[in-house]
N, CA, C and O of each residue as an XYZ file, in Angstrom:
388
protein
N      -1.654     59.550     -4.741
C      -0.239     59.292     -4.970
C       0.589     60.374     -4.298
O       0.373     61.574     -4.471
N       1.466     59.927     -3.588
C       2.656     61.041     -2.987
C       3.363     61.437     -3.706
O       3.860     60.618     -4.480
N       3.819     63.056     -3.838
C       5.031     63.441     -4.617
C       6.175     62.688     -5.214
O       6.612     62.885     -6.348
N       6.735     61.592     -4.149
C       7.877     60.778     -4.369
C       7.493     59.170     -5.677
O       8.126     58.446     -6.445
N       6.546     59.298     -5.355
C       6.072     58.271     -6.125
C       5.425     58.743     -7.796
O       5.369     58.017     -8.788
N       5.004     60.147     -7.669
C       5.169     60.836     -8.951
C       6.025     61.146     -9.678
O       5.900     61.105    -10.902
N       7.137     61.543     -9.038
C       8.728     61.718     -9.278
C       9.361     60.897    -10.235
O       9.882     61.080    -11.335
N       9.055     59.445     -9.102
C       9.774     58.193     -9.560
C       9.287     57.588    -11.117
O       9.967     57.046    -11.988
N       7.994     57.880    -11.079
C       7.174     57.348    -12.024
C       7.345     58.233    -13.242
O       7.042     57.765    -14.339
N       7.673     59.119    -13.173
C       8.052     60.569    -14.180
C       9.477     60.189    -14.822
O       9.845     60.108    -15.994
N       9.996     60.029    -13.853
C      11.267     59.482    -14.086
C      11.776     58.695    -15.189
O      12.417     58.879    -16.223
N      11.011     57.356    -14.295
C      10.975     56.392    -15.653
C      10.732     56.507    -16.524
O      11.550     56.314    -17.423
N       9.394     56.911    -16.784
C       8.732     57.093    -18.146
C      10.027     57.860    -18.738
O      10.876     57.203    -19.341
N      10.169     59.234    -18.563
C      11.411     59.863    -19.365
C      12.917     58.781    -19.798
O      13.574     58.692    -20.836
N      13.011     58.165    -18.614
C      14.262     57.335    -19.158
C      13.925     56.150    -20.061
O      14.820     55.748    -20.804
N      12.587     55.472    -20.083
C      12.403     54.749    -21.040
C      12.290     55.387    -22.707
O      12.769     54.946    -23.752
N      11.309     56.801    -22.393
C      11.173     57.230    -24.022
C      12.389     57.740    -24.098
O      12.528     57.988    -25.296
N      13.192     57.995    -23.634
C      14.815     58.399    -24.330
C      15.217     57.493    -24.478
O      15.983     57.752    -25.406
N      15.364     56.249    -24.234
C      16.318     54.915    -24.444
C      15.547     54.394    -25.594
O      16.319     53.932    -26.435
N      14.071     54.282    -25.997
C      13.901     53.951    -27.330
C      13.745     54.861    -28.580
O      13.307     54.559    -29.689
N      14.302     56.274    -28.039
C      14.923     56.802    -29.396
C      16.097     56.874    -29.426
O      16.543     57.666    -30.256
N      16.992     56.190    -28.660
C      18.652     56.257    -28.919
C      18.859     54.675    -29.542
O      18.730     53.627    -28.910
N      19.183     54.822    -30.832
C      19.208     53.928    -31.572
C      20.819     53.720    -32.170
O      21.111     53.013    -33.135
N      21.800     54.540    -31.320
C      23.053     54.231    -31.640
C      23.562     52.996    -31.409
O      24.495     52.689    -32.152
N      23.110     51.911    -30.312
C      23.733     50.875    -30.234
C      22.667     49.820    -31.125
O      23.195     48.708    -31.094
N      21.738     49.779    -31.680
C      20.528     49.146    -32.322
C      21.225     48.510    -33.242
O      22.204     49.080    -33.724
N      20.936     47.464    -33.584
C      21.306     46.650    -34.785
C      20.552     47.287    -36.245
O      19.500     47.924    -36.177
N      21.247     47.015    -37.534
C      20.490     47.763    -38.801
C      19.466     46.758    -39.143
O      19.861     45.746    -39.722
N      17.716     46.930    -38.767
C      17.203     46.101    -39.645
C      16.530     46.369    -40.930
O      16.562     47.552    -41.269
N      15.865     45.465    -41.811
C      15.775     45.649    -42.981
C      13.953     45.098    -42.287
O      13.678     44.301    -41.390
N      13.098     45.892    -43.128
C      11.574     45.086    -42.681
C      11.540     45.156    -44.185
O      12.177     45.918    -44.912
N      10.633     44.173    -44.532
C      10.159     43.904    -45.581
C       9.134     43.123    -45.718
O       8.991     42.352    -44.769
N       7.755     42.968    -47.213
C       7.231     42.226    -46.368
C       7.069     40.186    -46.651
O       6.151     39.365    -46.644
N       8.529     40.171    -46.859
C       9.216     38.510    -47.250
C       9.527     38.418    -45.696
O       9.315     37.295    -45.237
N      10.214     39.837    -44.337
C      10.740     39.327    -43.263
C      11.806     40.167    -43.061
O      12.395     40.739    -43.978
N      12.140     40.287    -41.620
C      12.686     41.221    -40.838
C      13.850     40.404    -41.034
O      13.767     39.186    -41.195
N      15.404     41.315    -41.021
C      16.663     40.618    -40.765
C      17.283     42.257    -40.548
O      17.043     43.334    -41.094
N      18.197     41.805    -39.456
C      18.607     42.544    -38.422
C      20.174     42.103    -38.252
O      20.494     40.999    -37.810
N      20.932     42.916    -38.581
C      22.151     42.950    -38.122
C      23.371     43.748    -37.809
O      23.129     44.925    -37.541
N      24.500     43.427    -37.782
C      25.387     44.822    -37.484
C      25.639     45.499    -38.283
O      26.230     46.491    -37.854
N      25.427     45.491    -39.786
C      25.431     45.956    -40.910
C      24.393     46.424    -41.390
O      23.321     45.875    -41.133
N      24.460     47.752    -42.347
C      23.319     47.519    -43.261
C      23.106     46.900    -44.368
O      21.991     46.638    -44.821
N      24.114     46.644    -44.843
C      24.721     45.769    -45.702
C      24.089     44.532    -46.104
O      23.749     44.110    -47.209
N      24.003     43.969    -44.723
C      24.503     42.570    -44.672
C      22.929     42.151    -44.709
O      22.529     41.143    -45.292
N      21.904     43.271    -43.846
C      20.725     43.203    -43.861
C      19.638     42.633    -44.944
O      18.733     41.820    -45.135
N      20.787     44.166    -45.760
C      19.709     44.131    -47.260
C      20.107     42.899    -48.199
O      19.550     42.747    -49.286
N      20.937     42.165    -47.807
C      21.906     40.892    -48.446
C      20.560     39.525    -48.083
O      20.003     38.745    -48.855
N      20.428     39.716    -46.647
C      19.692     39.028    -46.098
C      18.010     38.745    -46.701
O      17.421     37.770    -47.167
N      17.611     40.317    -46.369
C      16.406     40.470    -46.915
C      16.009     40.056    -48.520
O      15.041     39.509    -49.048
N      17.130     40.550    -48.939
C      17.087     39.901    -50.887
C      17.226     38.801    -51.001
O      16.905     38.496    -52.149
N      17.629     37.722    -50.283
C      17.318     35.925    -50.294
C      16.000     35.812    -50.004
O      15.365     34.882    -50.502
N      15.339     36.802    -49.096
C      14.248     36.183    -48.385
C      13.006     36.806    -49.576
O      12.019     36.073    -49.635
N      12.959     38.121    -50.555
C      12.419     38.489    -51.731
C      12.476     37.496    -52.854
O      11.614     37.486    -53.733
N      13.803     36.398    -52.823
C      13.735     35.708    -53.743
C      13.007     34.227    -53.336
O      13.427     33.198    -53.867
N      12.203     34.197    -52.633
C      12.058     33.175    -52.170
C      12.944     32.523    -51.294
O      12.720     31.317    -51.406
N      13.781     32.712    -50.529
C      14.817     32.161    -49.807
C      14.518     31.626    -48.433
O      13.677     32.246    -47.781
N      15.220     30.309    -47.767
C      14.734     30.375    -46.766
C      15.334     31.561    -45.364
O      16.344     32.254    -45.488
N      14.679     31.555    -44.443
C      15.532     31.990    -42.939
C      16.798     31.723    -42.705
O      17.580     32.542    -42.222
N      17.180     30.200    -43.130
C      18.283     30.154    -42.862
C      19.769     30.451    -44.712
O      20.959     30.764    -44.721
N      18.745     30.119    -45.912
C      19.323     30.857    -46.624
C      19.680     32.825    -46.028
O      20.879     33.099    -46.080
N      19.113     33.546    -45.727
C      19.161     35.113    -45.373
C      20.487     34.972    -44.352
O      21.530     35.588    -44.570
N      20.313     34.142    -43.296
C      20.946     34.057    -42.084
C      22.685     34.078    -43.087
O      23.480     34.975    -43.369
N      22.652     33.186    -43.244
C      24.271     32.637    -44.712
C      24.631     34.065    -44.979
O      25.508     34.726    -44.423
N      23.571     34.527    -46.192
C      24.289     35.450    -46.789
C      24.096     36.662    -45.915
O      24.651     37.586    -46.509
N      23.673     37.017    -45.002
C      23.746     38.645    -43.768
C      25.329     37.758    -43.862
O      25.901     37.788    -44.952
N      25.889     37.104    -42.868
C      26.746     36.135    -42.689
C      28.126     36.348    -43.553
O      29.222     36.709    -43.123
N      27.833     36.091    -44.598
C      28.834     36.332    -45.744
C      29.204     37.868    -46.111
O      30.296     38.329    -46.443
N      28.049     38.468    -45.960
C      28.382     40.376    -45.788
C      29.257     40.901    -44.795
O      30.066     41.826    -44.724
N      28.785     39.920    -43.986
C      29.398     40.603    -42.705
C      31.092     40.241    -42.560
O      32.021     40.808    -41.983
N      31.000     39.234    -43.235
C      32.600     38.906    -43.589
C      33.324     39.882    -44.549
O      34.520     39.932    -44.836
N      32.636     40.387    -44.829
C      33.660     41.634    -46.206
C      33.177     43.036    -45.274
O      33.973     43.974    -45.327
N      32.067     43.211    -44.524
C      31.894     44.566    -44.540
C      32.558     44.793    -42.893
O      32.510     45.923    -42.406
N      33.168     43.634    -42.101
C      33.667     43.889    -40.797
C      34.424     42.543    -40.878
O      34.109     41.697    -40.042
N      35.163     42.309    -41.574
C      36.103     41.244    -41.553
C      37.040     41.207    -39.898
O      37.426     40.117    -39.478
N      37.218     42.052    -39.374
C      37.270     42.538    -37.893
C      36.909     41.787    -36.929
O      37.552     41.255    -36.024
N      35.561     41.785    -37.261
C      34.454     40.946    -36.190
C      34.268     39.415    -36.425
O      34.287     38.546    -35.553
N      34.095     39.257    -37.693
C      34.067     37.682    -37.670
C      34.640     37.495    -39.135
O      35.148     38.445    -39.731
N      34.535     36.169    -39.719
C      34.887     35.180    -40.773
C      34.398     34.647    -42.068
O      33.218     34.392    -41.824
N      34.452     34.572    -42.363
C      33.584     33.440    -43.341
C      32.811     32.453    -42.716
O      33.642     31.546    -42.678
N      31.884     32.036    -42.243
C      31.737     31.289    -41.534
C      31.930     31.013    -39.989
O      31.759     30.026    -39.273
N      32.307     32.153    -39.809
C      32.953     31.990    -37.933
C      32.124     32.337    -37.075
O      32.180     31.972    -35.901
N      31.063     33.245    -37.656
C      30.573     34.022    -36.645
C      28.615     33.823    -36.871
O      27.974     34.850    -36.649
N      27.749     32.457    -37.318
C      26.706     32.792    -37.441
C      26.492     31.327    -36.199
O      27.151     30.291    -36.110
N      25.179     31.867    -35.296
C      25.035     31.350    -34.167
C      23.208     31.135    -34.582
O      22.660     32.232    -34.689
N      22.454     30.179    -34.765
C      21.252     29.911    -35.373
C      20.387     28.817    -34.052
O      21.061     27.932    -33.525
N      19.369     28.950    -33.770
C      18.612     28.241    -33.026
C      17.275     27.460    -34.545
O      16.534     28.308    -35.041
N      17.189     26.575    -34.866
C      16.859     25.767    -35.861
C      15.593     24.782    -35.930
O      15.814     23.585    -36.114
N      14.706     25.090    -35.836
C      13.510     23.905    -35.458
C      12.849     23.225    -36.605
O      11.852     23.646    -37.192
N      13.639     21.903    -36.919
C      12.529     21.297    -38.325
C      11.437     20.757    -38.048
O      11.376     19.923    -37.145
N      10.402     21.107    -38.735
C       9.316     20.551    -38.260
C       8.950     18.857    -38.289
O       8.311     18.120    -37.538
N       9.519     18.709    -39.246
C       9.608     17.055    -39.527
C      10.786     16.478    -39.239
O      11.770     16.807    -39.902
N      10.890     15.610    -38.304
C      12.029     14.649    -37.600
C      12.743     14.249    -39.137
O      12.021     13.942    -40.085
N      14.066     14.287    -39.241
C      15.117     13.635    -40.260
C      14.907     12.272    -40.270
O      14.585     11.632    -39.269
N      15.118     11.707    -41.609
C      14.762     10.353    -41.515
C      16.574      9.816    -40.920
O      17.601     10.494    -40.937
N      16.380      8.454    -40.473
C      18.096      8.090    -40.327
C      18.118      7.220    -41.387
O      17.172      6.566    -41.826
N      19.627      7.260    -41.896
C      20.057      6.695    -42.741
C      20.595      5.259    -41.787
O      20.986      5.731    -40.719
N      20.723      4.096    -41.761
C      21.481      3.306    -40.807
C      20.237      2.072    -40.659
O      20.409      1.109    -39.912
C-alpha cells in the first residue's frame, strides 16, 4: 500500500468513528425488550415503548410517540399532522360491497 492510500484510509476510518459517537443530531430511542421506538423526543419514545410493554400494537406506539410529540413540540407538528407510517397487513381486507 502507498502512503496516500494509507492516509486516505486513516482518514476515513477516523471520520466514521467520530460521526458514530456524535449523537447530537440522533433521534431519542427507547430499546426495550417489547421493541425499539425512536423519535424526536424522549418523551414521546417512552410513551411509545409503554403501549408496546402493554401489549400494544406498532402502530398503537406509532399514535401515542405521535400524541407526545404534539404536547412536547407542538412547534413541529399536531395532533395528528405529523405521523407518516409504511403498513403491511398480512391478510388482504375483506370488501364490504
Amino acid at each position: 500500500m502507498n502512503a496516500s492510500i494509507r492516509i486516505a484510509a486513516a482518514l476515513f476510518l477516523l471520520t466514521t468513528s467520530m460521526s458514530a459517537r456524535d449523537r447530537s443530531s440522533a433521534r431519542s430511542m427507547v430499546v426495550t425488550r417489547y421493541g425499539i421506538v425512536a423519535t424526536s423526543h424522549v418523551q414521546a419514545s417512552v410513551a411509545g415503548a409503554q403501549i408496546l410493554a402493554r401489549g400494544g400494537s406498532a402502530v398503537d406506539a406509532a399514535i401515542a410517540a405521535n400524541a407526545v410529540l404534539g404536547v412536547t413540540e407542538p412547534m413541529m407538528n399536531g395532533m395528528g399532522g405529523d405521523l407518516f407510517a409504511i403498513y403491511w397487513r398480512r391478510k388482504p381486507a375483506r370488501c364490504m360491497g
